[in-house]
C-alpha positions in Angstrom: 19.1 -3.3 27.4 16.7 -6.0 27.5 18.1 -9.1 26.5 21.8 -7.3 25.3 22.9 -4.3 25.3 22.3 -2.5 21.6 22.8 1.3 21.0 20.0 2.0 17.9 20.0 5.3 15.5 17.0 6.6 14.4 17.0 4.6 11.6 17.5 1.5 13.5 21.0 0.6 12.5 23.1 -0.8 15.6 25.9 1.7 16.5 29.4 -0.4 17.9 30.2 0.9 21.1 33.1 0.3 23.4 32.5 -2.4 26.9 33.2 0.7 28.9 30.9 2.9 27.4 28.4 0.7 27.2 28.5 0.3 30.7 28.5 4.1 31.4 25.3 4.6 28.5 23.4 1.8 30.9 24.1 3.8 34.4 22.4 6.5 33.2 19.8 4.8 31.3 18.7 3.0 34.8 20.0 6.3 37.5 17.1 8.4 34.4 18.0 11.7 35.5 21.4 13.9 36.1 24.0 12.4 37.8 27.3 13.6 39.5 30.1 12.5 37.5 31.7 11.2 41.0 29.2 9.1 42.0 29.1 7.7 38.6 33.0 7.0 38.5 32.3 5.8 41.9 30.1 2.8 40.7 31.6 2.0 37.2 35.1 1.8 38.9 34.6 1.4 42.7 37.9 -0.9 42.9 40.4 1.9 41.8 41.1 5.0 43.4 39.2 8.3 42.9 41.7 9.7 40.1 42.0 6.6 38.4 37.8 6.0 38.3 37.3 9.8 36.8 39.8 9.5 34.6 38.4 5.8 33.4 35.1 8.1 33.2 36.7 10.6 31.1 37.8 8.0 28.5 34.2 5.8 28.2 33.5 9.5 27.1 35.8 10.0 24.7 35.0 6.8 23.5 31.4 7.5 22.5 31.5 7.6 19.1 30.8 9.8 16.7 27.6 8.9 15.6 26.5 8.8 19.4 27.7 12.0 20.4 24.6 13.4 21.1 23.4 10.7 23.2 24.8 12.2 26.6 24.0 15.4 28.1 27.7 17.1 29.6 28.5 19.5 32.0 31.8 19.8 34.3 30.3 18.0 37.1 27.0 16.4 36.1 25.9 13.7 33.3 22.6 12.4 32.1 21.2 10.4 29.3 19.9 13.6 26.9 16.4 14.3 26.1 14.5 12.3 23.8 16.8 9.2 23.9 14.4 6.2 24.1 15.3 3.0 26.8 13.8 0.1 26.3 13.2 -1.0 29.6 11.2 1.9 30.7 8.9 1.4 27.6 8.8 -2.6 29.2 8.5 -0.8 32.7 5.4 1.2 31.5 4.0 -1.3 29.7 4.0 -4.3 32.7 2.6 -1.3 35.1 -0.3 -1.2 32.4 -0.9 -4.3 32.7 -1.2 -4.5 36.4 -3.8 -1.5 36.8 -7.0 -3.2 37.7 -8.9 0.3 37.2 -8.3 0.1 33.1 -8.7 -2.8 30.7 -5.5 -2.7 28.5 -4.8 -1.9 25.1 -4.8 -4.6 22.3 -0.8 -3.9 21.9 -0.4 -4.7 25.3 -2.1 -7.9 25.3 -0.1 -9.1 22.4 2.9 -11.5 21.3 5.3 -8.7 21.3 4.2 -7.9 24.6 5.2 -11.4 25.5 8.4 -11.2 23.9 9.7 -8.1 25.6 8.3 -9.4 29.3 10.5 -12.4 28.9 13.7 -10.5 28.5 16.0 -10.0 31.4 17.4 -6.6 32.1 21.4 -6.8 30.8 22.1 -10.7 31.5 25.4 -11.6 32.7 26.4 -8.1 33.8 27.4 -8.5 37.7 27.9 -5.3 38.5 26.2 -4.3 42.0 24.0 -1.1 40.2 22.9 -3.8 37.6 21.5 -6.5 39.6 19.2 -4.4 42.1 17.7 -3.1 39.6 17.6 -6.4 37.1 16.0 -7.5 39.9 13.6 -5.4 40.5 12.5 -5.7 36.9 12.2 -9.3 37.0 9.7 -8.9 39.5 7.8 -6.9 38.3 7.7 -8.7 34.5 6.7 -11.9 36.5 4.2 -10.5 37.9 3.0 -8.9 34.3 3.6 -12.6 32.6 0.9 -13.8 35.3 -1.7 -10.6 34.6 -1.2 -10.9 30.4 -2.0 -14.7 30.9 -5.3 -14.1 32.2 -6.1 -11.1 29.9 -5.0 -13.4 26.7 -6.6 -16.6 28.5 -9.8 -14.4 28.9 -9.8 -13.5 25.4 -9.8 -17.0 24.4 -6.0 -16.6 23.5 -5.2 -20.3 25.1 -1.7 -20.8 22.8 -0.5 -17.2 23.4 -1.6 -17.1 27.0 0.1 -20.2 27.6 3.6 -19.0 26.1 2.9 -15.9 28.6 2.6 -18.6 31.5 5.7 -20.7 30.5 7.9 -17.5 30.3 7.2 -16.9 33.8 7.8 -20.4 34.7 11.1 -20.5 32.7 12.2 -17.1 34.4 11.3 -18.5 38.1 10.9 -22.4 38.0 9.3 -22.3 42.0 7.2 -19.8 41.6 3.8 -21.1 42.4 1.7 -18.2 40.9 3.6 -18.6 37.6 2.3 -22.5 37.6 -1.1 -21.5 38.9 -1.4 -19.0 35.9 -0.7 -22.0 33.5 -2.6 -24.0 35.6 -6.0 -21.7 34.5 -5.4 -20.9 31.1 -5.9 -25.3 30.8 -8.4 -25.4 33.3 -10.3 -22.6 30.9 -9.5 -24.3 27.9 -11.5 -27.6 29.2 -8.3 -29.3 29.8 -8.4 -30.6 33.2 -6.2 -33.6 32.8 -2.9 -31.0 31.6 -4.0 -28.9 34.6 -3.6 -31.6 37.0 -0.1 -32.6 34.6 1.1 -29.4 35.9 0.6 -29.3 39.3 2.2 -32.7 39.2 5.1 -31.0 37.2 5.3 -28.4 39.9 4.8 -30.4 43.2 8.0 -32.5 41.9 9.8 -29.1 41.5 9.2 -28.1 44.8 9.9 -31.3 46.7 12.8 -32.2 45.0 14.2 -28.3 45.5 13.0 -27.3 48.7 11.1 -30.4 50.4 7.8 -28.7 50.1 4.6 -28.9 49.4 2.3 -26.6 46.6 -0.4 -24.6 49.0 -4.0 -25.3 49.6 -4.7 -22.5 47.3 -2.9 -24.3 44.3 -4.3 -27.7 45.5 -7.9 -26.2 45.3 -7.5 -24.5 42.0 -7.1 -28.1 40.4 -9.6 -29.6 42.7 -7.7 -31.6 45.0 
């Protein structure tokens, strides 16, 4: 769900599955736990009438194929994602929330490219639908937040290349957000390399003014010594 949607087998072949399934495997990936199958028709299908929604529900289940069958747990009034089915954003969930516990240094596979990789990915893009973008915001929040804290663990480590890709993802993913710049800001400030530091906050002060007529903060404007 991060990036596309992709239904994987064990083996890691893709499995082809219908739009309207796919939309109904990605409800209860993000709902993670039993849901009613009204409230589900409900938000697949909340233009059509009660009837019409279940009986759209009924045929994304049908749908499933094959090969999939075993992904959904099915009663007569309840569905749910069944046990042992990996998501990939919750791994990515688990994995940002590692990296934001101050109380515990993280693991070398958490401070690492592939790390990087999977923080950059949004959560389903292009999908408009209202239980989609609650939560792909939340999750862009919280990987921007985790692109800022695996900067400073890979700039730490001496990491300046990775650390910066880290920094520029968050950047790309929020263009005005001054922490992500600040986080670039100090992986070139700790590399010795003052005059790219003061590049950037040039770089970002023209971002700002020209978007929202403001200035970068004190805080930003000390970090580079001006």
């Amino acid at each position: 769900m991060l990036g596309r949607f992709d239904l994987v087998d064990g083996g890691g072949a893709s499995i082809p599955v219908a739009n309207g399934t796919q939309r109904l495997l990605s409800l209860l990936a993000l709902r993670d736990r039993v849901v009613h199958r009204t409230s589900i028709a409900g938000s697949l299908w909340p233009d059509v009438s009660e009837s019409h929604a279940h009986a759209s529900l009924r045929s994304a289940l049908l749908r499933i194929p094959n090969a999939a069958r075993s992904v959904v747990w099915v009663s007569d009034t309840e569905l749910s994602l069944a046990d042992g089915v990996e998501v990939d954003v919750h791994r990515a969930e688990a994995l940002a929330h590692r990296l934001l516990d101050d109380s515990t240094p993280p693991a070398p596979d958490d401070v690492s490219r592939t790390a990087v990789a999977v923080l950059s990915c949004d959560l389903l893009p292009g999908w408009g639908d209202d239980w989609v973008t609650a939560e792909a915001e939340g999750w862009r929040q919280l990987r921007l937040h985790a692109l800022e804290a695996v900067t400073d663990w890979l700039a730490a480590d001496g990491r300046f290349s990775d650390a910066t890709t880290a920094a520029m993802a968050a950047i790309k993913a929020e263009p005005l957000r001054e922490s992500a710049h600040a986080a670039l800001i100090r992986v070139h400030l700790a590399e010795s390399n003052r005059s790219e530091a003061l590049r950037q906050f040039d770089r970002y002060r023209s971002i700002l003014r020209a978007a929202l007529g403001l200035e970068p903060t004190s805080r930003l404007r000390e970090l580079v010594g001006i």
